[in-house]
ZASELUM-696005 format. One record per residue: residue in one letter; x, y, z negated of N, C-alpha, C in turn. Coordinates in steps of 0.1 Angstrom, whole numbers, padded with zeros to 4 digits, always signed. Each point is the difference from the previous one (the first is absolute). Example, Ala and Ser with C-alpha at 12.3 -4.5 7.8 and 13.67 -1.06 7.14 Angstrom:
2
  aa     nx     ny     nz    cax    cay    caz     cx     cy     cz
   A  +0132  -0057  -0078  -0009  +0012  +0000  +0009  +0012  +0000
   S  -0004  +0011  +0007  +0009  +0011  +0000  -0008  +0011  -0008
This chain:
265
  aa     nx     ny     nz    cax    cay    caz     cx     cy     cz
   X  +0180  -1335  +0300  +0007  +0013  +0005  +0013  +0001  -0007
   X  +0009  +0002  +0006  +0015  -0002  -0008  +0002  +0016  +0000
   X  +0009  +0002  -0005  +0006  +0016  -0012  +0000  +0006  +0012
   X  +0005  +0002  +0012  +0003  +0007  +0011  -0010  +0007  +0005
   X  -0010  -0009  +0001  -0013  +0004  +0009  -0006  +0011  -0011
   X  -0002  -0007  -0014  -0009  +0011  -0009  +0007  +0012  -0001
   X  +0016  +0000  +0001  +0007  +0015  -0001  -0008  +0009  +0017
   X  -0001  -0006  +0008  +0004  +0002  +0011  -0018  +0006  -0002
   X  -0008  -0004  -0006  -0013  +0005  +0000  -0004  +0009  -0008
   X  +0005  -0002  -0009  +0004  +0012  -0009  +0006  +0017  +0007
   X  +0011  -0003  +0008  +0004  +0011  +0009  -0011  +0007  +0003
   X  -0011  -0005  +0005  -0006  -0001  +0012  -0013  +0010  -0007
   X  -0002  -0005  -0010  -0010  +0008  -0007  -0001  +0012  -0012
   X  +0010  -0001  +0001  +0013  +0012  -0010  -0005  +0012  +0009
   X  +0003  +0002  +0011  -0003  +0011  +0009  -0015  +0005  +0001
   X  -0007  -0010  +0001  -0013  +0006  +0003  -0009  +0005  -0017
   X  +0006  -0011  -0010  -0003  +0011  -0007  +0004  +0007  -0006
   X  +0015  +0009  +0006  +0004  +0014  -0007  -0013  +0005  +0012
   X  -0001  +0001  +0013  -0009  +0009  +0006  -0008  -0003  -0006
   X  -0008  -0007  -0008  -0015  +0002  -0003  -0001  +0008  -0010
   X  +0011  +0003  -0013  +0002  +0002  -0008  -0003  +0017  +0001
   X  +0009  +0003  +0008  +0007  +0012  +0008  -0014  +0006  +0005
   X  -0007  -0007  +0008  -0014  +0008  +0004  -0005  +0001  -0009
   X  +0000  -0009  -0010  -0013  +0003  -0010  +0006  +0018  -0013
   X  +0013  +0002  +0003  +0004  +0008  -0009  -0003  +0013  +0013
   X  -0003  -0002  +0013  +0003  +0008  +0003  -0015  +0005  +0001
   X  -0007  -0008  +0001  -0016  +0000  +0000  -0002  +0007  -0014
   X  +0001  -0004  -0013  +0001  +0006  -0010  +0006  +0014  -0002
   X  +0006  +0000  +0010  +0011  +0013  +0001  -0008  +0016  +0003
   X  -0007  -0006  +0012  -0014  +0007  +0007  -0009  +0005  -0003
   X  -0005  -0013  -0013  -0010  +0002  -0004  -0001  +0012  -0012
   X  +0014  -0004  -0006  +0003  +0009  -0012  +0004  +0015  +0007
   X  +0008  -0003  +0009  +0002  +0017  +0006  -0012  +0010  +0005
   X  -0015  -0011  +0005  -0011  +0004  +0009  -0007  +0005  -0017
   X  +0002  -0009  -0012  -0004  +0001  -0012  +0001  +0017  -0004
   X  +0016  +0005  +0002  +0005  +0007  -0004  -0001  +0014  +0001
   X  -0002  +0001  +0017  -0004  +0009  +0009  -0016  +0003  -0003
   X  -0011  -0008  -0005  -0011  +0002  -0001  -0001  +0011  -0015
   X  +0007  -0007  -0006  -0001  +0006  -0018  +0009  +0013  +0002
   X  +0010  +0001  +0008  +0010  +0016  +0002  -0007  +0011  +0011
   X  -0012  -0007  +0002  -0005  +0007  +0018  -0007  +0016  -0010
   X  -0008  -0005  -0012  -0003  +0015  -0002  +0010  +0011  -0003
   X  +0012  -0007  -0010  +0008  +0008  -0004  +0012  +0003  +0013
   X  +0001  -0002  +0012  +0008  +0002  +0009  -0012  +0009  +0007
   X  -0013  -0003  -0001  -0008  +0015  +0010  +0000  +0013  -0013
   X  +0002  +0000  -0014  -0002  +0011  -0003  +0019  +0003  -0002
   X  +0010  -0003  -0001  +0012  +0003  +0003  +0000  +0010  +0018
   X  -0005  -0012  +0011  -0002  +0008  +0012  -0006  +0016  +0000
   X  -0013  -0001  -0008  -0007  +0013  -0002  +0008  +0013  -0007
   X  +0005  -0010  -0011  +0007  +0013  -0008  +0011  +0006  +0011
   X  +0006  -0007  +0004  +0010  -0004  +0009  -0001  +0015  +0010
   X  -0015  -0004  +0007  -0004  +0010  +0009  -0005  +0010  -0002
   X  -0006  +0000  -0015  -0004  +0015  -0006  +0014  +0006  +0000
   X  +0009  -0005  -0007  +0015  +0004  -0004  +0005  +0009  +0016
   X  -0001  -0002  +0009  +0003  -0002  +0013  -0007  +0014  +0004
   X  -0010  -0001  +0000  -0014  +0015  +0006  +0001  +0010  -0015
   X  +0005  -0003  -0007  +0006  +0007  -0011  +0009  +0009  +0004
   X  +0014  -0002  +0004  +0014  +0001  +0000  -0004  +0005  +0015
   X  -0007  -0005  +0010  -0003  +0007  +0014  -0007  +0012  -0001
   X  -0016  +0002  -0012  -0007  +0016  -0004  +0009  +0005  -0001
   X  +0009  -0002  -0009  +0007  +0010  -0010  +0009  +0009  +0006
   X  +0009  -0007  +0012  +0007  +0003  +0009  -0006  +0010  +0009
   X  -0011  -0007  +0005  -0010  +0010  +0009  -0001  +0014  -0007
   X  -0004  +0000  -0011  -0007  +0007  -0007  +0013  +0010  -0001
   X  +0013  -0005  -0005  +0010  +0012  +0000  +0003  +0004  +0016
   X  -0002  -0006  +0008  +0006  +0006  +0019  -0009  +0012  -0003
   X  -0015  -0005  +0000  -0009  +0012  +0003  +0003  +0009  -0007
   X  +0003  +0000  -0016  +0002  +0012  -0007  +0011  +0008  +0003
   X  +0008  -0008  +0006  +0011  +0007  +0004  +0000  +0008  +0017
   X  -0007  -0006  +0005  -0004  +0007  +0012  -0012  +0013  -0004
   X  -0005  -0004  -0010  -0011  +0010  -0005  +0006  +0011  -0003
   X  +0019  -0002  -0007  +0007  +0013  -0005  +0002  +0009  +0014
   X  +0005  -0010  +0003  +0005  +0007  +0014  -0011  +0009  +0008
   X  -0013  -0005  +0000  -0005  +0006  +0005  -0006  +0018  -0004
   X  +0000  -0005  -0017  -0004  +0012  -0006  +0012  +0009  +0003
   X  +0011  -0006  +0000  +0014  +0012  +0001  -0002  +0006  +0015
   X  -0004  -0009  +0005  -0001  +0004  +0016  -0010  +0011  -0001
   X  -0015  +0000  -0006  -0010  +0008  +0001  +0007  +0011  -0005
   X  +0005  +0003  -0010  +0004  +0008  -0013  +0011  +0010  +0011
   X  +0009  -0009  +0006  +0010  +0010  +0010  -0005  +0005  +0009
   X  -0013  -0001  +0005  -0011  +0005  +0011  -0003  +0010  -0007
   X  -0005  -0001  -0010  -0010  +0014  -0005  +0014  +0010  -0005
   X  +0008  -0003  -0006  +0013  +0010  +0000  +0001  +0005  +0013
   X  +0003  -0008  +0008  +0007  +0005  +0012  -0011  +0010  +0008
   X  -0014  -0002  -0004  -0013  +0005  +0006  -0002  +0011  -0013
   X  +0004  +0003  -0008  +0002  +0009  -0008  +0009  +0014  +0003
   X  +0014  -0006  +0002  +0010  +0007  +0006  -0004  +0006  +0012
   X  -0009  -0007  +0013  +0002  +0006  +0008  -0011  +0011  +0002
   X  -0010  -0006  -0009  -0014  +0012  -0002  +0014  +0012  -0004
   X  +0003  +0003  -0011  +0006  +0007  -0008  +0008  +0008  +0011
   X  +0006  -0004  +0010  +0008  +0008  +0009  -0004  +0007  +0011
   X  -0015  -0010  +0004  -0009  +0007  +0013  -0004  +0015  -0010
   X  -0006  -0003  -0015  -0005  +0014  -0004  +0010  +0007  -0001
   X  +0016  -0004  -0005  +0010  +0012  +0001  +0002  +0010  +0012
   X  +0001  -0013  +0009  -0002  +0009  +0017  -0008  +0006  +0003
   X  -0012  -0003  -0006  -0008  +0006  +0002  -0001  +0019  -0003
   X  +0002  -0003  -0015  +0005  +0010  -0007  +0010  +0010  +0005
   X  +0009  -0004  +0001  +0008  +0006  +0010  +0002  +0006  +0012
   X  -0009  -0007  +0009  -0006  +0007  +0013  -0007  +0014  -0004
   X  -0007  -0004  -0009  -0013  +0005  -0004  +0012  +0017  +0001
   X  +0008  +0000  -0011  +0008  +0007  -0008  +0007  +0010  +0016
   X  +0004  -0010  +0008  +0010  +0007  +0009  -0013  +0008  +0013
   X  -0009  -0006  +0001  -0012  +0007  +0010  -0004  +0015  -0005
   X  +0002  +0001  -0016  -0004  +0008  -0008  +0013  +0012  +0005
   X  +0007  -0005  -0006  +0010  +0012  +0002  +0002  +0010  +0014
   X  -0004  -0014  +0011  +0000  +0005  +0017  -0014  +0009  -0003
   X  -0009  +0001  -0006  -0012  +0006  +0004  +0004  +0011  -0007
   X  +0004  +0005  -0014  +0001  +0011  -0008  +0010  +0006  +0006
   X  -0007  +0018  -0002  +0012  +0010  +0003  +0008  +0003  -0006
   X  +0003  -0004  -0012  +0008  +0006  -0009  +0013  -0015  -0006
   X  +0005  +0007  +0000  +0013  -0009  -0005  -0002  -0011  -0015
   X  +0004  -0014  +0000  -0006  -0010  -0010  +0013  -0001  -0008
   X  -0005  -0007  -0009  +0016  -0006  -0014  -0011  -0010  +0000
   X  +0006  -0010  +0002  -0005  -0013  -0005  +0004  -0005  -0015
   X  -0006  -0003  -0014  -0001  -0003  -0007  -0009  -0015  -0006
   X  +0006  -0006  -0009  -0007  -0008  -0011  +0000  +0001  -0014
   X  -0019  -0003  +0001  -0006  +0002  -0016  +0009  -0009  -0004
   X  +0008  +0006  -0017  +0007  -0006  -0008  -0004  -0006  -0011
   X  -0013  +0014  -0003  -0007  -0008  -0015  -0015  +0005  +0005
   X  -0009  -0002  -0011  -0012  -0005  +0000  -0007  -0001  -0015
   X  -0002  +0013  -0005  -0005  -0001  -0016  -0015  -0010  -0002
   X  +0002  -0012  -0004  -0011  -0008  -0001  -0011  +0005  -0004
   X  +0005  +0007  -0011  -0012  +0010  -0009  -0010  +0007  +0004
   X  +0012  +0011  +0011  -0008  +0014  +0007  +0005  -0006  +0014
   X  -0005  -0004  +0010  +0005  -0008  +0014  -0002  +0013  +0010
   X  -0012  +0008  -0004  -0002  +0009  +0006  -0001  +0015  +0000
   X  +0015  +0001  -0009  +0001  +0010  -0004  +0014  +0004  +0004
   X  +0012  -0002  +0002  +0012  +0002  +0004  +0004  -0017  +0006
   X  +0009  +0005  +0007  +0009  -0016  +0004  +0017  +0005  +0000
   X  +0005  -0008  +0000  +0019  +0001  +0005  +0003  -0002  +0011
   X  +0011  +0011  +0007  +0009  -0009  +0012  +0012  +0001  +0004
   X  +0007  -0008  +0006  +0011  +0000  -0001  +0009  +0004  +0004
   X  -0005  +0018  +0007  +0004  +0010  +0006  +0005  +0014  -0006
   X  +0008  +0010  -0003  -0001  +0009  -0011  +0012  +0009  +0007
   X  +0000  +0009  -0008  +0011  +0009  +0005  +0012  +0000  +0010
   X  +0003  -0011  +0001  +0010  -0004  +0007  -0002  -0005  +0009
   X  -0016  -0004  +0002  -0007  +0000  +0017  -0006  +0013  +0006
   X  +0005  +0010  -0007  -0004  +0010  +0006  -0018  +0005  -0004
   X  -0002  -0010  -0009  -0018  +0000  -0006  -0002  +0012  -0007
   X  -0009  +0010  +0001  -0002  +0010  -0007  -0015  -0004  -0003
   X  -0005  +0014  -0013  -0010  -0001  -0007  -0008  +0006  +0011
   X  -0014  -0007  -0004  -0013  +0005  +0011  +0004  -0006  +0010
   X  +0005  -0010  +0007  +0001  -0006  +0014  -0015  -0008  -0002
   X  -0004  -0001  +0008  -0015  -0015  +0001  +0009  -0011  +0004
   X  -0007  -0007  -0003  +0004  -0014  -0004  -0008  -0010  +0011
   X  -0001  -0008  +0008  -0015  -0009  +0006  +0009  -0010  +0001
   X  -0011  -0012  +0007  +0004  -0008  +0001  -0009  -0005  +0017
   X  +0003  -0011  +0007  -0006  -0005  +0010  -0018  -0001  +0001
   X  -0006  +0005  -0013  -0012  -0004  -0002  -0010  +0012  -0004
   X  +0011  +0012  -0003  -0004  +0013  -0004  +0012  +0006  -0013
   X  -0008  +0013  +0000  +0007  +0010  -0012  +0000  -0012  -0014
   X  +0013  +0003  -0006  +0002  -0005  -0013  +0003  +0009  -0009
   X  +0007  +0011  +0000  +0000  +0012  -0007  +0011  +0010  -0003
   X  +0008  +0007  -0001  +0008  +0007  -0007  +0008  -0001  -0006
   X  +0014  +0003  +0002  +0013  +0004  -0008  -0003  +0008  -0010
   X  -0002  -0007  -0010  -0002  +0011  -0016  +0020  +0002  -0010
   X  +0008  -0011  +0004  +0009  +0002  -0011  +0011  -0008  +0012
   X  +0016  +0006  +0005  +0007  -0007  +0005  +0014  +0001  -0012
   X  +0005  -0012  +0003  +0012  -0004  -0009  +0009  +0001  +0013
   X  +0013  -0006  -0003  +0013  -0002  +0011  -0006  -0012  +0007
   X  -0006  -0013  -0002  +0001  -0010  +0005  -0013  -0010  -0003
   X  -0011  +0012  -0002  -0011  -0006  +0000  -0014  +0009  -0005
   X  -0012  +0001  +0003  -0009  +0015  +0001  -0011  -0008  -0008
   X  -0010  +0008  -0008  -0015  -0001  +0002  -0009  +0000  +0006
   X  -0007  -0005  +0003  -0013  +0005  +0008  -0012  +0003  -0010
   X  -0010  +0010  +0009  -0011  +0003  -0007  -0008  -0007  +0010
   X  -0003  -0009  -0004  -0013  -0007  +0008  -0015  +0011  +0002
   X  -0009  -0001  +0015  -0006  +0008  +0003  -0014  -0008  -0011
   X  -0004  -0009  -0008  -0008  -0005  -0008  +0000  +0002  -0017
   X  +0019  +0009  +0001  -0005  +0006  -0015  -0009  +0008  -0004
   X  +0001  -0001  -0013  -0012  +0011  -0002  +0003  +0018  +0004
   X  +0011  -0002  -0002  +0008  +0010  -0002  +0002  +0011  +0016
   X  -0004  -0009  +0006  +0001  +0004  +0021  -0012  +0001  +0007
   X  +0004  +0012  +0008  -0014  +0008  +0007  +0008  +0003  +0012
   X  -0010  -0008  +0012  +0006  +0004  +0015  -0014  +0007  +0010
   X  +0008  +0006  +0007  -0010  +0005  +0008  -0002  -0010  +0015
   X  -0014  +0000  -0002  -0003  -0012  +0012  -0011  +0007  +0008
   X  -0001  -0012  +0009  -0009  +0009  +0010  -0005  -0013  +0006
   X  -0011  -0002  +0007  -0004  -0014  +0006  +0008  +0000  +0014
   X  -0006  -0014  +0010  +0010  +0000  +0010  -0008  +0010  +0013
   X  -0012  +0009  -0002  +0001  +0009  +0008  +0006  +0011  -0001
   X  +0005  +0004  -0014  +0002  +0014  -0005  -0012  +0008  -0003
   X  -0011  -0004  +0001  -0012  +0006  -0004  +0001  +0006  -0016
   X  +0005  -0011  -0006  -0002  +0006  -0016  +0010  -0001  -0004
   X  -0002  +0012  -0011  +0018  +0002  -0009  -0006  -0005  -0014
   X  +0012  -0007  -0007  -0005  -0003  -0013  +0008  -0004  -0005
   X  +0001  -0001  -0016  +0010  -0006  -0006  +0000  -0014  -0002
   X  +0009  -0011  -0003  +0003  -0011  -0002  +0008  -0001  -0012
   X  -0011  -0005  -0016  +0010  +0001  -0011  +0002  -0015  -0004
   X  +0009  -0001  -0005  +0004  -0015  -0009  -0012  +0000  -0012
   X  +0001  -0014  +0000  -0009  -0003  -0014  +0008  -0011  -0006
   X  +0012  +0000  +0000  +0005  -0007  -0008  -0003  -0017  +0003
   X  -0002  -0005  +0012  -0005  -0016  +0003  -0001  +0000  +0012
   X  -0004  -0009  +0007  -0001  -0005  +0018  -0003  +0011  +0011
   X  -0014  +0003  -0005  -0006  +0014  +0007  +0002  +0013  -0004
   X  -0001  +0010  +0008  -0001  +0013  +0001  -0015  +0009  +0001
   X  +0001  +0008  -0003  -0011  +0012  -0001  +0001  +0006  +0008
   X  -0007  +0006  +0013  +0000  +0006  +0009  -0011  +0014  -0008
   X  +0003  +0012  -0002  -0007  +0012  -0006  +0000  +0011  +0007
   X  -0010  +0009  -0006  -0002  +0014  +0008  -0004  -0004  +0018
   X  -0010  -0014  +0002  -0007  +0001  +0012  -0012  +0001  -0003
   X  -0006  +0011  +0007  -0011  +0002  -0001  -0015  -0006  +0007
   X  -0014  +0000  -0007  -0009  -0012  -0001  +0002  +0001  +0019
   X  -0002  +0010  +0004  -0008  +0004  +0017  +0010  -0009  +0007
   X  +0014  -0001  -0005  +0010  -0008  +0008  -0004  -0013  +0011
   X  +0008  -0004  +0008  -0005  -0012  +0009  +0010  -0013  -0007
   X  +0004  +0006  -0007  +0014  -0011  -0001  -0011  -0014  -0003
   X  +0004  -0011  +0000  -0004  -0016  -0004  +0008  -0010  -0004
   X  -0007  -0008  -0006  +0005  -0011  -0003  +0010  -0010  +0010
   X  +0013  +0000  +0002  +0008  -0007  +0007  +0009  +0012  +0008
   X  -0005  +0010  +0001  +0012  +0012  +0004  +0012  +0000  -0005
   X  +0014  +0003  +0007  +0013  -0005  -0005  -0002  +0015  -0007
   X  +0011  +0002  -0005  +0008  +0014  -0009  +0009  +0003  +0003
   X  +0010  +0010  +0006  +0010  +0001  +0003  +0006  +0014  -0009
   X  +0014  -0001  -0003  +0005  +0015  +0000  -0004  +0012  +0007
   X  -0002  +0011  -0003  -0007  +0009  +0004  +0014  +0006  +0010
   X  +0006  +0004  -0009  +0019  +0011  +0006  -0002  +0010  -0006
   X  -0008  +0003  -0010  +0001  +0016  -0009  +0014  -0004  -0008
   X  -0003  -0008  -0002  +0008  -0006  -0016  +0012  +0002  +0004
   X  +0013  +0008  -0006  +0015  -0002  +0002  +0004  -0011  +0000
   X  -0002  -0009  -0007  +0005  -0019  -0005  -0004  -0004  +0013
   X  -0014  -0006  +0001  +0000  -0006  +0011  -0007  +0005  +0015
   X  +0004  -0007  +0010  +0002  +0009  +0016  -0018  -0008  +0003
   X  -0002  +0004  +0006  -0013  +0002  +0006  -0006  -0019  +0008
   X  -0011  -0001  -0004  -0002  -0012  +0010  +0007  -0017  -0009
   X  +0004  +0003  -0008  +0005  -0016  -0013  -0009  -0003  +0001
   X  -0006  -0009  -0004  -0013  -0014  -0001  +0001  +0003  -0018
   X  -0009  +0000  -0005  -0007  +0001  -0011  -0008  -0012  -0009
   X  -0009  +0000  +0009  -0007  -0013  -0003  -0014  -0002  +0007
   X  -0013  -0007  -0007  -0008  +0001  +0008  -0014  -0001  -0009
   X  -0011  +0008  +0003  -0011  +0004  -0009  -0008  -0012  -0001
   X  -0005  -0001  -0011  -0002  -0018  -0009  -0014  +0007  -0003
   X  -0006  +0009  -0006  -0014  +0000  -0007  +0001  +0024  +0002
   X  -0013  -0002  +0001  -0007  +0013  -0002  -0008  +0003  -0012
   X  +0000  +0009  -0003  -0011  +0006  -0014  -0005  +0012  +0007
   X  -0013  +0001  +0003  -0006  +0012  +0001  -0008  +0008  -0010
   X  -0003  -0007  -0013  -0004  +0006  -0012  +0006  +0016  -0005
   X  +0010  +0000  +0007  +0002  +0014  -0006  -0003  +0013  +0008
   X  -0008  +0008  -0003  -0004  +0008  +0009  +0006  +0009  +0008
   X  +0014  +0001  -0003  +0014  +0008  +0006  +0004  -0007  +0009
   X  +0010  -0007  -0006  +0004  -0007  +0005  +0004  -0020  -0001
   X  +0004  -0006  +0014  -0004  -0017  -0005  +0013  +0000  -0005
   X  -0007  -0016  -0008  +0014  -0011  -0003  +0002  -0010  +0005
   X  +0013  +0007  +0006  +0003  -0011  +0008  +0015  -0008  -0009
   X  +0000  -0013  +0004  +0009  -0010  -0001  +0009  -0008  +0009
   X  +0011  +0005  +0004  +0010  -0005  +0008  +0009  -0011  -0005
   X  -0002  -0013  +0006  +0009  -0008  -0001  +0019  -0001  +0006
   X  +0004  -0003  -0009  +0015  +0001  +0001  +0003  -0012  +0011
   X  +0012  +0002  +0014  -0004  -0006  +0009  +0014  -0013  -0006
   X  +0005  -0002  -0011  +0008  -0013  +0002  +0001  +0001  -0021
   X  +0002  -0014  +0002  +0003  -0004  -0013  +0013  +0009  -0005
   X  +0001  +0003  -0016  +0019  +0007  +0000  +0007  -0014  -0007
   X  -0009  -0010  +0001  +0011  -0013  -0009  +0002  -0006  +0013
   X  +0000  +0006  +0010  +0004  -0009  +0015  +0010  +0006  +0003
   X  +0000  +0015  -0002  +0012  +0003  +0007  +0013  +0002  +0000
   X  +0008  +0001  +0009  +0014  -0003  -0002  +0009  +0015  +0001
   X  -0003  -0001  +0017  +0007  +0011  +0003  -0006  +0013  -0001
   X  +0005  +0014  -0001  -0006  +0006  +0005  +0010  +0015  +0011
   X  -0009  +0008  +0006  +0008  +0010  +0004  -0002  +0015  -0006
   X  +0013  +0006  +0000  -0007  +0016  -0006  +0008  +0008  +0014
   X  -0010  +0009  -0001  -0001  +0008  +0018  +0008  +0015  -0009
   X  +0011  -0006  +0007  +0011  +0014  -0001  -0004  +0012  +0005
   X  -0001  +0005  +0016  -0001  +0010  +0002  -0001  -0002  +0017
   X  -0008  +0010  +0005  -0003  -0001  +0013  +0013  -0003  +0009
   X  -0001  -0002  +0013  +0011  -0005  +0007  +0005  +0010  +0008
């Protein structure tokens, strides 16, 4: 074999074994990468997991502020409901009030001054009140006083621009009453608290338990037929005459307005 041919075979086998060479690194290549992947497979599923805890993490948390934030809104929302359902209660009872106030004056004969309680001695509640009517409304002493619900009492002291009352529950006040047939005459004294003393009825009387009380019309102060109150309990133990106990027909920490009855029309 001369120099030519052995180069010439040489060529020839040069090639096939870089490819052999080449598979076998690539074969090795596979095996070490297939190697690699097996030994990294736990630590690439707990990276995945953290991965996706990290993920439902960052997705709660978010959640968790929409809702609380929709939660605000909804409490503002509830909160501007009961205001606004506050307000409007508050204005049906003004109207109320005030109907109440203007039906009154159409029914009375005598001429009204509309006033409001100014003060309110926490102490003695039911012994005097303020209002904010006085000489310069034309308010004189001894006028009666009511309100939409009954008698409240008496002009005891007027100033220029604002009066006393004698509440009809002082101790100090005695009205002449009469029930709602006129059957019986009797007095109505304060006791200094809620109720009144209905006195001087005698045991034989028919009066009872739930009979209203009205003004009688002896009395110069007040005109005949005012609402008083209404009889809460009997005592027949005394051999003269009963005890009776008339309840007062409205709270005085409720009230606002009142009217004092000037003079016939």
């Amino acid at each position: 074999m001369n120099f030519k041919q052995k180069k010439t075979k040489q060529k020839w086998w040069l090639p096939l074994i870089m490819v052999f060479f080449m598979a076998a690194a690539f074969s090795r290549s596979d095996l070490f990468i297939s190697k690699t992947n097996n030994l990294l497979l736990p630590l690439r599923l707990k990276v995945y997991k953290t991965t996706s805890n990290i993920k439902d993490f960052f997705n709660t948390f978010f959640y968790i502020k929409e809702i609380s934030k929709k939660n605000e809104i909804l409490e503002l929302t509830i909160e501007k409901q009961k205001h606004l359902s506050f307000e409007n209660k508050s204005l049906l009872k003004e109207n109320q009030h005030l109907r109440e106030l203007l039906q009154m004056k159409k029914k009375v004969k005598y001429e009204i001054i509309s006033a409001q309680i100014s003060y309110i001695d926490a102490l003695n509640p039911y012994e005097t009140i303020s209002i904010d009517k006085g000489k310069n409304d034309h308010i004189k002493q001894n006028m009666a006083v009511t309100s939409t619900s009954g008698v409240i009492g008496r002009i005891k002291e007027v100033f220029d621009d604002h009066s006393t009352v004698e509440l009809i529950t002082s101790s100090q006040s005695y009205t002449s009453a009469t029930d709602e047939n006129g059957d019986t005459l009797s007095i109505l004294s304060g006791q200094g608290n809620e109720t009144l003393s209905l006195e001087y009825v005698v045991t034989d009387s028919n009066i009872q338990v739930g009979d209203k009380i009205f003004t009688s019309g002896i009395s110069d102060i007040y005109k005949k037929n005012l609402f008083l109150g209404e009889i809460t309990a009997i005592d027949n133990n005394d051999e003269m005459f009963k005890l009776i106990t008339v309840k007062l027909p409205y709270n005085i920490f409720n009230l606002k307005d009142v009217m004092i009855i000037k003079k016939e029309r």
